[in-house]
N, C-alpha and C positions, 0 to 999 in steps of 0.2 A: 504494500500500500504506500503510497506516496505524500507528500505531504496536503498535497491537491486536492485529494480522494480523501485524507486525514479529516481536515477541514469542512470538505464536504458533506462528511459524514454526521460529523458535530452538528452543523448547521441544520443540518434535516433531521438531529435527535432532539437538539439545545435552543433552537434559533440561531440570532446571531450573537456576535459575542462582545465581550466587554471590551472598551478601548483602554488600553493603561500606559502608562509612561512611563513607569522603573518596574523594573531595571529596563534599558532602551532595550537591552535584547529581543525583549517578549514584545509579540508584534500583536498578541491577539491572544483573548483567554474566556472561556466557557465556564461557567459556573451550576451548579447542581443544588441544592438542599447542603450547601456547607464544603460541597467539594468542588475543587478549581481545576482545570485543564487546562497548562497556559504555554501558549505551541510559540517556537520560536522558528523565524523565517530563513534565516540565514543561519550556515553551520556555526558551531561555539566546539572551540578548542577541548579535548578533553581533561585537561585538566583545570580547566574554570567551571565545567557543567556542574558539579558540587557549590561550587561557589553559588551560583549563578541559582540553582534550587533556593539555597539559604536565604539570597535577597529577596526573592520574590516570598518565601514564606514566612519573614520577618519578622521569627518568633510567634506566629499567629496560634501553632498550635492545628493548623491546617491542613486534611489530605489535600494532597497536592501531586500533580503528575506533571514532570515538562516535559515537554515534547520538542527534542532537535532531530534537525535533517543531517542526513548523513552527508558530506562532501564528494566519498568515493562513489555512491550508489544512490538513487533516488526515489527507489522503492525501500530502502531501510532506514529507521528513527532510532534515534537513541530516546531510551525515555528514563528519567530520573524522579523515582518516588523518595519517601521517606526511610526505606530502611538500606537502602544500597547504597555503598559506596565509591561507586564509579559506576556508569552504565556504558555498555558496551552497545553499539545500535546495531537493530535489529530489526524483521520484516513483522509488519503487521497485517494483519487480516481483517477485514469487517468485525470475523468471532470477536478478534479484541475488543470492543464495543457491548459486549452484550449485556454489559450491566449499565451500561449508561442508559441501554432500550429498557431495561427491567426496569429500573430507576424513574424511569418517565412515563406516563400512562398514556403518551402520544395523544390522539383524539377521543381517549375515554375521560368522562367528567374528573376533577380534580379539583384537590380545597389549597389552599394558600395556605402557606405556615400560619397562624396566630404571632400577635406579634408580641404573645406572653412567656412564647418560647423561646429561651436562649441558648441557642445552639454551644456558644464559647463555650458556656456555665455545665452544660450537657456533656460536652468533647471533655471536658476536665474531670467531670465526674467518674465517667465512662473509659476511660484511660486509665485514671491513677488504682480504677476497681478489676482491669483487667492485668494489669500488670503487679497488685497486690495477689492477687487471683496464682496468676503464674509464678510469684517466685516463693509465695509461701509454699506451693508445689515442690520446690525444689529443695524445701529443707521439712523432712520429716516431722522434728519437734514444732515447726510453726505450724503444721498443717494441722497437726493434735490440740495444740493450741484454742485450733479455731471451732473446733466439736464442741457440743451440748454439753456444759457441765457435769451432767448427769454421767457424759458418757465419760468423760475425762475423771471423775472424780472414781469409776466401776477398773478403766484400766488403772490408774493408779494401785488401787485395791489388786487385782488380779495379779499382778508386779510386784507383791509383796514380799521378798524373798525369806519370811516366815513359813508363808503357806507351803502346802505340800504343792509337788510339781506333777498335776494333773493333767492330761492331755484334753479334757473338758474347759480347764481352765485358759489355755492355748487356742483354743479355737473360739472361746467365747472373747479373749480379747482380739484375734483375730477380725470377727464380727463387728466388731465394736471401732474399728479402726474409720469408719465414714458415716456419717451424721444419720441417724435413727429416724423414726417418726413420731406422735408424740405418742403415743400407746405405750410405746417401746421405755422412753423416757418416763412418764410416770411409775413405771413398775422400778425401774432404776432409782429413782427418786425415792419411792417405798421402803426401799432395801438401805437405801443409806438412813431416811430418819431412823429405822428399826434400830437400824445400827449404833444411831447415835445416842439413842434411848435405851444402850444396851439392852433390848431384847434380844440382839445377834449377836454371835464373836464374830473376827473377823476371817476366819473358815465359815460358818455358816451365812453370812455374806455373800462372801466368792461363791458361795455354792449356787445360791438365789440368783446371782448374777449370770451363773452356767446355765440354771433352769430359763430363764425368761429368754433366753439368747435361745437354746433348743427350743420354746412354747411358744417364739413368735416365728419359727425356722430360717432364723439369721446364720447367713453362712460366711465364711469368712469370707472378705473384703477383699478384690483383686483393686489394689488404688495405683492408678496411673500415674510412674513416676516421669517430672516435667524434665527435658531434655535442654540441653544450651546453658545460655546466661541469664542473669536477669534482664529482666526488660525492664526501662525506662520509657516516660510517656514517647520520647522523640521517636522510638520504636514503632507505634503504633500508624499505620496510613491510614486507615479508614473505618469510622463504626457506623453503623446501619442504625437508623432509627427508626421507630415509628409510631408515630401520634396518634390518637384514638380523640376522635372528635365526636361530641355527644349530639344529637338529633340538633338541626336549626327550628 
């Protein structure tokens, strides 16, 4: 695809596009529900295109796609999102678009943001919750952390290296490794006031907490361990929203 056909294409998804003047590069940029597309006409050095990403999204916090013309080829773009650090240009196809047509309801009715929504206020939220999301992932102890007290306060118990080492007791902390529902939690909840009112030791406890884990058929926990590094919002190009508008 070319940049001709690029353009084209935007135009018959987006209208026409926004005029902007910094950086002089960007000749033309398309805008979406929060997300910008801003195509540069003339080639740009590959080691300015980073640069050249950075001014146009100047700190905004913005998915952001630029789009450069390739010098050697003129069916191949370079395109520089938010998490790559050099873009290598490459051929495009109509397919690439298909989410800007999904994004757009073309000639089906459509409502206009509200202007109570803030999108900025949104993207920060939505970021700093996806990227707490991921990296507590990556550290075991945060992820337990983040369990039902109920359920944190039953492994704690079951870890008791008093208790005996029962294979009931392994598999009910197994179970217990990802967040319950509330049935679950109440009867855990039960066990520890008992507890604390000694009507229980704490073996008959543990025990209570092996029964209700077998009585609700909790099986242990296969929890998906997260791969990579942490993420930082800068990480993030693009969240999906979508607004729920009540009858007019």
């Amino acid at each position: 695809m070319s940049l001709e056909e690029l353009e084209r294409e935007l135009r018959a998804q987006l209208g026409p596009p926004v005029t902007v003047s910094s950086p002089r590069e960007v000749g033309a940029v398309w805008r979406l529900n929060g997300f910008e597309v801003a195509v540069c006409r003339d080639p740009v050095p590959a080691r300015s295109r980073r640069r050249l990403w950075k001014e146009r999204e100047g700190g905004r916090g913005l998915p952001l796609l630029l789009v450069i013309p390739d010098p050697m080829d003129t069916l191949r773009l370079a395109v520089v999102g938010p998490r790559e650090s050099a873009a290598e240009p490459r051929s495009l196809r109509g397919v690439d678009l298909e989410l800007l047509k999904l994004a757009d309801p073309g000639d089906e009715p459509r409502e206009e943001l509200p202007e109570s929504v803030d999108l900025d206020a949104l993207w920060q939220i939505a970021v700093e919750d996806i990227c707490a999301e991921h990296n507590a992932a990556l550290d075991p102890a945060a992820r337990e952390r983040r369990l039902p007290a109920s359920q944190r306060w039953a492994l704690d118990l079951l870890r008791d290296p008093s208790l005996p080492d029962r294979p009931e007791f392994s598999e009910a902390d197994g179970a217990l490794l990802v967040p319950r529902d509330a049935a679950v939690l109440r009867s855990l909840a039960d066990i520890r006031r008992r507890l604390q009112g000694e009507e229980l030791t704490p073996l008959q406890a543990a025990e209570g907490i092996a029964t209700v884990v077998q009585e609700f058929g909790l099986r242990p926990a296969k929890v998906a361990e997260a791969v990579g590094r942490p993420l930082t919002p800068g990480d993030i190009g693009v969240v999906v929203y979508q607004v729920v508008l009540g009858e007019k």
